[in-house]
N, C-alpha and C positions, 0 to 999 in steps of 0.2 A: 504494500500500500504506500510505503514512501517512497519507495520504486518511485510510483505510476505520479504521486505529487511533484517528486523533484521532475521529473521527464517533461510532465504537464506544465510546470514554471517556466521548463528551461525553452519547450516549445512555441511558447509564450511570446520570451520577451524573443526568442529568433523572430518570428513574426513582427515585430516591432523593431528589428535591427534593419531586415530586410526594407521592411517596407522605409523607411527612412534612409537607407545605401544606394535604393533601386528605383528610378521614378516611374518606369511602364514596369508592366505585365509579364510581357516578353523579355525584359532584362531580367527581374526576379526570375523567369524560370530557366533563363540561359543560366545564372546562375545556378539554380538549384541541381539543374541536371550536369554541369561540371561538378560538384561537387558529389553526387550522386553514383557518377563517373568511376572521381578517385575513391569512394567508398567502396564501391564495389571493386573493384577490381584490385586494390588491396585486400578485401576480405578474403576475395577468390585465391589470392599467391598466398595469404598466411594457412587457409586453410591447407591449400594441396601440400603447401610444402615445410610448416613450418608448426601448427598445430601440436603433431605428433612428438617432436623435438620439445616441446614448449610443456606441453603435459608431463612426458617424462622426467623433465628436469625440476621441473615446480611442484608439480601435483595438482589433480583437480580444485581440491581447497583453496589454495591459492589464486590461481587463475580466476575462478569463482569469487573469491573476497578481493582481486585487485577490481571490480567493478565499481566499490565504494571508493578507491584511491583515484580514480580515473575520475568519478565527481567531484572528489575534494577539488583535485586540480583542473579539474574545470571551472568549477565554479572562483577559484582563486586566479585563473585567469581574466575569467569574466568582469572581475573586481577592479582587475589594473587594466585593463583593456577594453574598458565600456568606453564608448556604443561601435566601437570598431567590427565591421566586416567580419574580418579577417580571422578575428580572433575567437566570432561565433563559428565560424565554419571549420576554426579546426578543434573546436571545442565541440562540433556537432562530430567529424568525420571521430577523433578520438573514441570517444561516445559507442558508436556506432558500429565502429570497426571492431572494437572489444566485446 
C-alpha cells in the first residue's frame, strides 16, 4: 500500500514536471516514448544477460529490499533537482528499470 502511494505521488508531480518542460502534446509524448525506449530496452539486456549474475551474487532479499533504496534516492534526487526534466526521467527510468 505505500508501494502504490509513493508511485501515485511520484506519478503525480511527473505529470506536472512534464507538462511545465513540454508545451504541445506531441513533444510530451516524443518524450515519453524516448524514455520508454531507454527503459525498455535496458530492462530487456539486464534481464537476458545480467539478472542471473545479479541474483547469485546478492540474493533475492536483497535485490527485493534494494527497491526501497532506489526510492530513497529518488526521491533525494527529486529534492535537489526540482522541477528539472531530466532528473524526473531518470528518477522514473531508475524506478522502473528495477
Amino acid at each position: 500500500m505505500l508501494l502504490t502511494a509513493v508511485n501515485t505521488f511520484l506519478y503525480m508531480e511527473q505529470a506536472r514536471i512534464v507538462k511545465t518542460a513540454f508545451a504541445s502534446k506531441e513533444e510530451r509524448a516524443a518524450a515519453f516514448v524516448m524514455i520508454d525506449l531507454i527503459i525498455q530496452g535496458s530492462s530487456f539486456f539486464i534481464q537476458i544477460f545480467l539478472t542471473g549474475f545479479i541474483a547469485r551474487r546478492f540474493s533475492l532479499e536483497y535485490l527485493l529490499g534494494s527497491l526501497g533504496l532506489v526510492l530513497v534516492f529518488d526521491f533525494v534526487l527529486l529534492i535537489f533537482a526540482h522541477p528539472a526534466f531530466a532528473a524526473i526521467a531518470v528518477m522514473m527510468s531508475l524506478r522502473r528499470i528495477g
